[in-house]
One Martini backbone bead per residue (centre of mass of N, CA, C, O) as a GRO file, in nm:
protein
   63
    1UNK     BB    1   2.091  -4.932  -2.807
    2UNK     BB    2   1.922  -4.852  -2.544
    3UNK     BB    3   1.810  -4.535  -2.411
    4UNK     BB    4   1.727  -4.656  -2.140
    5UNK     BB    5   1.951  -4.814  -2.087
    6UNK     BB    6   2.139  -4.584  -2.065
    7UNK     BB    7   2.025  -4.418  -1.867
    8UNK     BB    8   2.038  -4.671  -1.622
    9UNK     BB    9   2.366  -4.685  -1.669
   10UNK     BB   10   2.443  -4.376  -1.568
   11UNK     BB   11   2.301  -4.391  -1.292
   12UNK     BB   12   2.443  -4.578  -1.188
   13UNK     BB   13   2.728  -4.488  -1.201
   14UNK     BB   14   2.661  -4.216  -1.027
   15UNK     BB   15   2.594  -4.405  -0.789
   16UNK     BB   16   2.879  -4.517  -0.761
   17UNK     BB   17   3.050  -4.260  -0.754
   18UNK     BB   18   2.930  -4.142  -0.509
   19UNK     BB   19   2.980  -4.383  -0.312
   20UNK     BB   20   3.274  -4.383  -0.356
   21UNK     BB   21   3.321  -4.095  -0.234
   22UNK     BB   22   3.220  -4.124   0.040
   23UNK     BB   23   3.412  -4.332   0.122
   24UNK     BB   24   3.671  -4.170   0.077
   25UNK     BB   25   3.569  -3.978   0.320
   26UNK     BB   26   3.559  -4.216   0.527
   27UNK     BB   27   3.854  -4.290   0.516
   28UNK     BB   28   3.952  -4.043   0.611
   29UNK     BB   29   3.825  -4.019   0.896
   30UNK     BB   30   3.947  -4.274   0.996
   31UNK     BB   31   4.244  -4.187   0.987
   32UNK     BB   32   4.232  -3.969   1.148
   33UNK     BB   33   4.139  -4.118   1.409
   34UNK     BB   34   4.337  -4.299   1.425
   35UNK     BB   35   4.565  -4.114   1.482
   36UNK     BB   36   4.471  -4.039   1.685
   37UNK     BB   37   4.453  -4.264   1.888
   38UNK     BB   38   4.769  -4.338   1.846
   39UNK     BB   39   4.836  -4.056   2.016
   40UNK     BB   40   4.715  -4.068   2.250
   41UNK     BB   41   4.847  -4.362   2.352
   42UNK     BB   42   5.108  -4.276   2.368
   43UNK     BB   43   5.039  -4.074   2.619
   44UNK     BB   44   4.944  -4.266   2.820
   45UNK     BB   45   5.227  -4.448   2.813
   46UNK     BB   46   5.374  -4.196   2.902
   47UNK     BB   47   5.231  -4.179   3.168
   48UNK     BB   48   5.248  -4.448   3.276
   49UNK     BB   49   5.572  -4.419   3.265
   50UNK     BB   50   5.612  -4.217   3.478
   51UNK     BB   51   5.436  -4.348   3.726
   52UNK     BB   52   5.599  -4.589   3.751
   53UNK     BB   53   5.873  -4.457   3.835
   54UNK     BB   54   5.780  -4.301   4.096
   55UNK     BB   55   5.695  -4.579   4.218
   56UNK     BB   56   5.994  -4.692   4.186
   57UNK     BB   57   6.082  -4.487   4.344
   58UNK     BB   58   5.929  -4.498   4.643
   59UNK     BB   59   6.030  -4.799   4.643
   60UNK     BB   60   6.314  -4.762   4.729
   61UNK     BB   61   6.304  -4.552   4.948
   62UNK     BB   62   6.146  -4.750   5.177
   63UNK     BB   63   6.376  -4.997   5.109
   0.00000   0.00000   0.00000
């Protein structure tokens, strides 16, 4: 093989790796953030389902 075409293969697999690299750690961002997100809408629903509760409290009150 000629040692050009190695050193251009080198290149590329670095540059291959690094992108690799790079993806895995958008990829743990990405985790991390659905994760927040999955939690806040949790947060959410039971927020959302206390006041729902208060509300057909008030409204058996009324009734």
């Amino acid at each position: 093989m000629d040692l050009t075409l190695i050193i251009q293969l080198e290149k590329r697999i670095d540059q291959l790796l690094a992108r690799k690299q790079a993806l895995e750690e958008q990829c743990q961002q990405l985790l991390a953030d659905r994760d927040r997100l999955l939690q806040e809408r949790e947060r959410f629903a039971s927020e959302v389902d206390r006041i729902l509760a208060k509300l057909d409290g008030l409204d058996q009150e009324v009734s």
